[in-house]
N, C-alpha and C positions, 0 to 999 in steps of 0.2 A: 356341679349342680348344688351342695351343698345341704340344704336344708329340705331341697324341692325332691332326695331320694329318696325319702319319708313318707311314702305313696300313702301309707296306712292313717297317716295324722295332716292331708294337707284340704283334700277337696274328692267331689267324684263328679258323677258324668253331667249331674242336674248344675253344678258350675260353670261346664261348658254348654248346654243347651239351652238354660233359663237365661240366665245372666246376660249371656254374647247377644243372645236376642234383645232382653231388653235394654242393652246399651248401643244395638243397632238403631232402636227406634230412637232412644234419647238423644245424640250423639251429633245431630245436625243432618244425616241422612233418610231420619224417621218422614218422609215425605207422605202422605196417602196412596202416591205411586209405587213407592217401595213397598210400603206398609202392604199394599193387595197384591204385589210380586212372590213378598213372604208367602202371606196367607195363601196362598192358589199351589205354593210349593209343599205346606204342610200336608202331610199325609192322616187319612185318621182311620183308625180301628175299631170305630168304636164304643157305644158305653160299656161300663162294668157293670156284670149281671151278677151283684154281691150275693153272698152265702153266709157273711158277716153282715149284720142291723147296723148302722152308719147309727152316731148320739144325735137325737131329737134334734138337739140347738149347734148340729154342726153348719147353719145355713146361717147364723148368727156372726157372721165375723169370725174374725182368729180366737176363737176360745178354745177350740178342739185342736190338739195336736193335728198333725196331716203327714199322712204314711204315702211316698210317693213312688211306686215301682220304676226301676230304671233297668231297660235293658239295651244289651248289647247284642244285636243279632250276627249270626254268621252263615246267614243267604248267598251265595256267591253266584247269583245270576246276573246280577247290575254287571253294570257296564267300569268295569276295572276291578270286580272286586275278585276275581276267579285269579288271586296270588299264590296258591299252593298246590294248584294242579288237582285236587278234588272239586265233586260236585257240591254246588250248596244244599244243605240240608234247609235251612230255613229257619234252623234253631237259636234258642236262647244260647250265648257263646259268655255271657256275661248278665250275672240280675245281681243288682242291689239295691236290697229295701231303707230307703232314705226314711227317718223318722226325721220329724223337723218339730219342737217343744211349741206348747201352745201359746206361749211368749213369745214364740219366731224369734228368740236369740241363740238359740244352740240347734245341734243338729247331728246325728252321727248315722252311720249306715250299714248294714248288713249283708254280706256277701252270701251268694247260696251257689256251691259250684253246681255245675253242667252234669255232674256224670254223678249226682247223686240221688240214689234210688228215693220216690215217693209216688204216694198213693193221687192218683190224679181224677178230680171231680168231672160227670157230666157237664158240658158248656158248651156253646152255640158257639161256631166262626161268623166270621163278619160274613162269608158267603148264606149263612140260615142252616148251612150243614149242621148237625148235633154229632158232635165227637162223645164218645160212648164213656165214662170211667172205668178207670183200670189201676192197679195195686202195684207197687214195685217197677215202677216205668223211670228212666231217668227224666233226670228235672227239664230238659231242654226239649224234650218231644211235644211239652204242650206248645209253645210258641209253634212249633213246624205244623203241628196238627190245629192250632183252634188261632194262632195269633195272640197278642198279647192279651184281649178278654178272657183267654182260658188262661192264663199263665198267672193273672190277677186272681181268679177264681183259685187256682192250684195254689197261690200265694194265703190265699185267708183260710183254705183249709189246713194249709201247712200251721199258719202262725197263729188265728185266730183274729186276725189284725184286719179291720176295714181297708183297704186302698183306698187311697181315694183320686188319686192319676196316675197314672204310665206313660211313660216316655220312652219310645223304643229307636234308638239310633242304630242305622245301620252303615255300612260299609261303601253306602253310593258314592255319599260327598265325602267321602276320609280323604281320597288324595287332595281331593280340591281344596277341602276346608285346610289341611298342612301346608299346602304351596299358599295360600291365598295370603299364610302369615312369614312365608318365605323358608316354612322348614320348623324343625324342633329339633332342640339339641337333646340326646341321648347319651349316659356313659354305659357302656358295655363291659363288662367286666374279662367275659373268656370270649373268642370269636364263636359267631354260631355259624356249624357248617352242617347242613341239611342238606343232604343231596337229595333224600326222598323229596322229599319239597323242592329243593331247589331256592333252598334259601340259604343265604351267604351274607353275613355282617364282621365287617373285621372290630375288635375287642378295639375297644380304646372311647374317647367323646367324639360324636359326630354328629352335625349339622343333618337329620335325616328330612328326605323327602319323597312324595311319589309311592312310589313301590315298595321303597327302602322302609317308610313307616309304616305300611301295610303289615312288610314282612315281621318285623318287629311285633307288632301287636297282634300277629295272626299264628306265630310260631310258639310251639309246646312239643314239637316232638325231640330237639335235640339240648332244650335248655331244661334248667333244672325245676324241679318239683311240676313238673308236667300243666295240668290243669291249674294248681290253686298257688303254683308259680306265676302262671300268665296272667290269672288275674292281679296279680299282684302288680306286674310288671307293665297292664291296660292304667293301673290305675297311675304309675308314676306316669306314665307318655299322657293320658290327661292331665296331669296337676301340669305336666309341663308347656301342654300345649294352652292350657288357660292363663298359664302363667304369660305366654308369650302374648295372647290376645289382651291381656291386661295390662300391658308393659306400654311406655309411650311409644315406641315404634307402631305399635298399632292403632291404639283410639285415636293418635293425631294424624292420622292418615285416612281419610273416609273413605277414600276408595278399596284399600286395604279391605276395612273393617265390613263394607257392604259384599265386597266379593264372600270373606268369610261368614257373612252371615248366608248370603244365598248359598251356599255350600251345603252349608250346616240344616237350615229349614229345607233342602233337597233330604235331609237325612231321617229324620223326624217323622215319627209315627206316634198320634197321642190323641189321648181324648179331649185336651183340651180346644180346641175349634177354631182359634186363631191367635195370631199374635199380638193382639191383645191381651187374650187370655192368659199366654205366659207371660206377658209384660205384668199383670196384674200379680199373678204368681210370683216374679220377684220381685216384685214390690213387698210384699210382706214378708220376704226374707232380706229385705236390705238391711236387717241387724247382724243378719248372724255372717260370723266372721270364717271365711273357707279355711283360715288359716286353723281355726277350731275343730275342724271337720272331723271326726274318728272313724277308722273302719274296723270290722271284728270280723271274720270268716266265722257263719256258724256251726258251732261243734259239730266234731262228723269222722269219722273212720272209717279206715277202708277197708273191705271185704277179706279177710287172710288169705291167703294164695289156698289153692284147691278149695275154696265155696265156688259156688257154683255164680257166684255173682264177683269174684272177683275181678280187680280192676273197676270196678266200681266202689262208688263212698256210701256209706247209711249215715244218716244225720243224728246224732245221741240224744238221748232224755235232757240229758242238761239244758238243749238249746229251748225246752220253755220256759225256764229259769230266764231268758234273753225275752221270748216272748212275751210273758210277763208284765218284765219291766218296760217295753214300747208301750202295753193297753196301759200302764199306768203313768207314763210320761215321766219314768225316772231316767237320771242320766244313765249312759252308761258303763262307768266306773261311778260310783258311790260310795266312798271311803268309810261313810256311816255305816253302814248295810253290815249285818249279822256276816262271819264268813261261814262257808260252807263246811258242812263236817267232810273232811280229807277220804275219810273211810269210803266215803258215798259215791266219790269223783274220782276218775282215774288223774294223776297233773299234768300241767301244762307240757306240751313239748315245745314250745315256743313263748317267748313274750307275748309275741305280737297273733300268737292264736292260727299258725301259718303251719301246716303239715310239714316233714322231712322224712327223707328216706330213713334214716333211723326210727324214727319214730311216728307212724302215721295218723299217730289220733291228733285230731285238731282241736284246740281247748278254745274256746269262749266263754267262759263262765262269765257272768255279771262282777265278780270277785277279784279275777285277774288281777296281776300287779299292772298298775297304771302306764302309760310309757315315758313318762317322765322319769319312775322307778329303776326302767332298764340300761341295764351296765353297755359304755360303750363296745366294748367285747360281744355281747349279746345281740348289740344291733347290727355288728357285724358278720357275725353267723348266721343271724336272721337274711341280711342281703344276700351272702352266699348262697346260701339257701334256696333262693328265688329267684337267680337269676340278676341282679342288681348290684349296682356299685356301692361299697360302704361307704353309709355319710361320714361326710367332711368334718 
């Protein structure tokens, strides 16, 4: 795989749902017919009922940066998605907050795991139900309880940061959208054998499909670093599966590319209203380059064993130092930037800002060594670490 086990520095989820779409429409099968096949498949949640003031002249073109929530749900009512013999909760299984520069040439994203404890704002479900606020609740209850409007809402109380769209893909169209591009290749580093689950991958590179990819991107109980393992490991099977959708095997195949998109717009929950709208959407990120993409888990620790909250993560002071720099549209890694006095921060336990059993504090500081910085040694512990094959 090479360069593409780099989960952290290739792409994330708005590559594979913006983009695929709008190269669905462009691509010679963009018909009116299709076009309103999409549209009628998009699902919507939605507007955001902000807690964050949106900038005056953000209705002015690309002048404003644009913070775009991306989630990943783990529902398991749909029809194929019930792979590990639990019930769906309905929850957020995955959120990354996509900052995109108000240049639309750069773009990096912020991970927020599932089982970290936050205070969660009053907000309306798309049903008019009022889900009540509550203190110390994991991060994933808001999607199950309010849907992605409250999870945006619980996102700007968190960061301070306006949303300004959510994207929430779930689990209906996964098998389809993987088969429709014939599979994605995975390297496995140790076989996973999950009997609780019932999941079984033998260790090596394999052409996955079906179930097999499901199991893959749905398993965390018997692969390493658990929760902020997986996401790590959601994000390499994306970079890989965009990779595959963008490769000529696909765009020179229409039929291919339109199954994969009706797949995909099966899967989609967003405010945006039609596929226009994200065609519009990546249009003004047609600068910025996936291959630039950054990801950072934000800082966070986990509960010591005997709190009463253990097995659970709390998110650290530092990560407004992260916050920050989004409201201020700095990159980020910022080489210029003052460092941090060491006394103040506990270090990094990783490069890549990635929890380990040895050490559970997650670092994200805005200050981090870059990953251009990190020793191949490092990036290979790093994959270990997570479940992943060290790059090539």
């Amino acid at each position: 795989m090479g360069s593409e086990t780099r989960s952290g520095t290739r792409t994330v989820v708005l590559t594979v749902v913006v983009t695929m779409l709008f190269l669905a429409v462009g691509t010679g099968i963009g018909t009116w017919a299709f076009y309103g096949h999409l549209n009628r498949n998009l699902g919507s949640g939605g507007d955001i009922h902000h807690l964050v003031e949106e900038p005056d002249d953000a209705d002015e073109g690309p002048k404003q940066p644009l913070n775009i929530l991306i989630l990943g749900t783990d529902g398991r009512d749909c029809d194929g998605c019930s792979i590990d013999g639990e019930g769906g909760s309905g929850g957020s299984d995955s959120t990354i907050l996509l900052h995109v520069a108000a240049d639309r040439k750069s773009a990096y994203g912020v991970s927020i795991p599932r089982d970290a404890l936050v205070d969660r704002p009053e907000c309306t479900a798309p049903d008019g139900t009022t889900i009540p606020e509550a203190s110390g609740v994991m991060w994933n209850q808001a999607y199950a309880l309010g849907g992605p409007i409250c999870t945006a809402r619980q996102t700007e109380l968190l960061t301070g940061i306006p949303v300004d769209h959510y994207l929430a893909l779930d689990f209906a169209g996964f098998r389809g959208m993987v088969d429709a591009v014939g599979g994605v290749t995975i390297c496995i580093p140790e076989a996973i054998d999950d009997e609780e689950h019932n999941i079984f991958l033998p260790a090596g590179t394999h052409n996955l499909r079906g179930k097999q990819a499901l199991d893959y991107v749905r398993n965390r109980s018997s692969t390493p670093n658990a929760d902020l393992g997986r996401m790590r490991r959601q994000q390499y099977f994306l970079t890989a599966l965009a990779t595959k959708v963008l490769s000529a095997g696909t765009l020179t195949r229409p039929r291919r590319l339109a199954t994969f998109a009706t797949e995909l717009s099966k899967s989609i929950t967003t405010d945006i209203g039609s596929v226009a709208g994200l065609a519009d959407l990546a249009a003004q990120m047609r600068d910025v380059d996936p291959g630039s993409i950054e990801f950072e888990t934000v800082p966070n620790q986990a509960y010591p064993e005997g709190d009463p909250n253990w097995g659970r993560l709390q998110i650290l002071p530092r990560a407004d130092q992260l916050w920050q720099r989004m409201l201020e549209d700095r990159p980020l890694h910022d080489p210029t930037s003052a460092p941090t006095d060491p006394s103040k921060s506990s270090p990094p336990s990783s490069p890549t800002g990635t929890a380990t059993p040895a050490n559970p504090e997650v670092s994200a500081s805005p200050n981090e060594v870059p990953a251009e910085s990190v020793t191949p040694e490092q990036r290979e512990k790093d994959a270990a670490d997570n479940g992943l094959c060290a790059p090539a």
